[in-house]
C-alpha positions as CSV (number, residue, x, y, z in Angstrom):
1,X,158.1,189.5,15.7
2,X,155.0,189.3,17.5
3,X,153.3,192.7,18.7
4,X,151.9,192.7,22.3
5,X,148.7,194.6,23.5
6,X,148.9,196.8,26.8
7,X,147.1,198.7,28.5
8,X,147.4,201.9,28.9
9,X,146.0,202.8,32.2
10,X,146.9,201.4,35.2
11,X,146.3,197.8,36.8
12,X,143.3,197.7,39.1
13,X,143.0,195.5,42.4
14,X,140.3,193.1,42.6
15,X,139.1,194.5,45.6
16,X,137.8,196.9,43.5
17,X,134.9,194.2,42.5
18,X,133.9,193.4,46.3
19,X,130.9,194.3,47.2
20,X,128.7,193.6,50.4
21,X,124.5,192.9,50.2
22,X,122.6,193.3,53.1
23,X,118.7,191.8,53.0
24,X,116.8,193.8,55.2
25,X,114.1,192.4,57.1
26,X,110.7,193.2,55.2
27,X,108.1,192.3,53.0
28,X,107.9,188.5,51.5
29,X,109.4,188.3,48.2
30,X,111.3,191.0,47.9
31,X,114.6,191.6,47.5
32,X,114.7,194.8,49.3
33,X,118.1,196.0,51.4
34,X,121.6,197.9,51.2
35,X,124.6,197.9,49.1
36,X,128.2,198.5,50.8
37,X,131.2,199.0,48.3
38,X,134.5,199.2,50.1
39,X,136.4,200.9,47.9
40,X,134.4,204.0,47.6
41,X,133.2,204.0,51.2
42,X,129.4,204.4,49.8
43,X,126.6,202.3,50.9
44,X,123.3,202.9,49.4
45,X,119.5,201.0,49.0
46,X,117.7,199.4,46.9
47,X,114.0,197.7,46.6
48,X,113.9,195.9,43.4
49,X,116.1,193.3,42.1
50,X,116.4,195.4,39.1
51,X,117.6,198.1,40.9
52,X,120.2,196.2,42.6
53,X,122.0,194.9,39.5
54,X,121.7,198.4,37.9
55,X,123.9,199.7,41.2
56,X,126.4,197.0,41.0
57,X,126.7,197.5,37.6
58,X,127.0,201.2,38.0
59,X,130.0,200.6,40.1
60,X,131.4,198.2,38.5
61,X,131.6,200.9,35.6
62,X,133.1,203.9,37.4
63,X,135.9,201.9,38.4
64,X,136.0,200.2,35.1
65,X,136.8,197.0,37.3
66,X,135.8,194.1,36.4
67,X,136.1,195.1,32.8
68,X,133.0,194.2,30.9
69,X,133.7,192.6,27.0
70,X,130.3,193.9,25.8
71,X,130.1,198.1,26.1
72,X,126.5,199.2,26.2
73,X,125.8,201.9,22.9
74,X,123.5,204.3,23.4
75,X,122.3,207.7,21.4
76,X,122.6,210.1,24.7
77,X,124.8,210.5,27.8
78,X,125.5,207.1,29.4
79,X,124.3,206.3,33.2
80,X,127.3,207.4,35.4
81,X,127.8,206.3,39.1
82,X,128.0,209.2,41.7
83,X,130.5,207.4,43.7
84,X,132.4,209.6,46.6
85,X,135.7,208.7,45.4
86,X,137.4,208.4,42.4
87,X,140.0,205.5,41.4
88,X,142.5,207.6,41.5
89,X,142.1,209.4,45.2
90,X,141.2,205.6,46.5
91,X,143.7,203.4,48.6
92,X,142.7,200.3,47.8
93,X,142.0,197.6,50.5
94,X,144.1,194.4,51.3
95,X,144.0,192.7,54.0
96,X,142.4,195.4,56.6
97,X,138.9,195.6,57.1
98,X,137.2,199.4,56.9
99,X,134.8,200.1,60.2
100,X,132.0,199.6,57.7
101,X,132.6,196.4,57.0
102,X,133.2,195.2,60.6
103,X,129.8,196.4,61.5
104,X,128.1,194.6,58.5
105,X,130.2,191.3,59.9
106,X,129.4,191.5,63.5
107,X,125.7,192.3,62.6
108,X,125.0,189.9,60.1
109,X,122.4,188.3,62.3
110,X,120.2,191.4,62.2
111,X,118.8,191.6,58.9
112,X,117.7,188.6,56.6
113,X,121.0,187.4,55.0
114,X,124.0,189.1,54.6
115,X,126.0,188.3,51.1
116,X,129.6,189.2,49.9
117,X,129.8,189.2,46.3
118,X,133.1,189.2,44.0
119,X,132.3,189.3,40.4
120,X,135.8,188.5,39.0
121,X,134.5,189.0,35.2
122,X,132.0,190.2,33.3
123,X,131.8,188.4,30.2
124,X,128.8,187.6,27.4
125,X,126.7,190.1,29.0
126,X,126.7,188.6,32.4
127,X,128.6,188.3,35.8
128,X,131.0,185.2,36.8
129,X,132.8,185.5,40.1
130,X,131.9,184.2,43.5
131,X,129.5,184.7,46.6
132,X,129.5,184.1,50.1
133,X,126.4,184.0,52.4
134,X,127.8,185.2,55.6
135,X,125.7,183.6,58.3
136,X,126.2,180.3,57.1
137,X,129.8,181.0,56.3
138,X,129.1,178.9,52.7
139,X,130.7,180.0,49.5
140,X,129.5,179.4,45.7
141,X,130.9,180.1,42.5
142,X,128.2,181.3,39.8
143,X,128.2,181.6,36.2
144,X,125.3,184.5,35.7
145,X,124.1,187.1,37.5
146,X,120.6,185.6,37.0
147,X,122.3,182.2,39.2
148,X,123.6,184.7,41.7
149,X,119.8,186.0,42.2
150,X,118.8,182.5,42.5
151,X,121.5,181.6,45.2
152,X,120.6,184.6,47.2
153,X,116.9,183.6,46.7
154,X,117.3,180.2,48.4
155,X,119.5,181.6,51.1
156,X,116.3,184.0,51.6
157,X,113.7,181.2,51.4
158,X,116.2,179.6,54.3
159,X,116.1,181.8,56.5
160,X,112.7,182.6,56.5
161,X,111.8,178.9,57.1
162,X,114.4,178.6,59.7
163,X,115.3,175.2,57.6
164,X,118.7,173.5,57.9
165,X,118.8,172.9,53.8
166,X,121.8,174.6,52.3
167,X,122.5,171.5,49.7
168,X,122.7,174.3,47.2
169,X,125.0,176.1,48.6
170,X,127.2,173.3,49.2
């Protein structure tokens, strides 16, 4: 007889891994704007690109969601998200859009590119999942969190050049 694995706590929603990235308009070069997770009703800034993956990661670890297959070790207390709500208190999100995310929608032309990102796993130390560039309504799959940089990096190159060239997001 074959033994089965489960889990012991309870089944997350994907939503949980939805995240919105707003580009503000600012300096050349740098990735410099807002984060909006819909789940915890939190949106916060950031101004480097390291600071941006270190958020996402953050929340991606309070809500243990995706689950990553490499655990970070360290010798003292581990980095912890200060996220309004727990998983627990949250009603997750299905079809029905929070206010928060209709006004990123319907303001999407005001900053520099607007990005929804859905890392579906988070496996050999990186991100896989998919993201969509909002203004052009265009969708891409990536592999890395380093090729999600560089999708959102053309889509900011675009838009400052006011070109027409979204082959690579295609």
């Amino acid at each position: 007889m074959i033994g089965l694995y489960v889990r012991s706590s309870a089944l997350r929603p994907s939503s949980l891994s939805k995240v919105y990235v707003i580009f503000d308009k600012d300096e050349r070069d740098v990735f410099k704007g807002r984060i909006y997770h819909p789940a915890s009703g939190r949106q916060d800034s950031f101004s480097r690109v390291y600071e941006l993956l270190m958020k996402l990661e953050d929340i991606f670890d309070a809500y243990d969601f995706p689950q990553p297959t490499h655990i970070l070790r360290t010798f003292s207390n581990p980095r912890k998200a200060d996220l309004k709500k727990t998983a627990k208190e949250e009603k997750y999100i299905t079809e029905d859009l929070t206010e928060m995310e209709k006004e990123i929608l319907s303001n999407a032309n005001t900053g520099k590119a607007t990005f929804i990102i859905k890392v579906l796993f988070r496996q050999n130390a990186t991100w896989q999942g998919k993201i969509q560039w909002v203004e052009k309504n265009k969708t891409q799959n990536f592999r890395s969190d380093l090729e999600m940089l560089k999708l959102m990096d053309d889509a900011l190159k675009i838009s400052d050049n006011d070109e027409d060239d979204t082959a690579k997001w295609d």
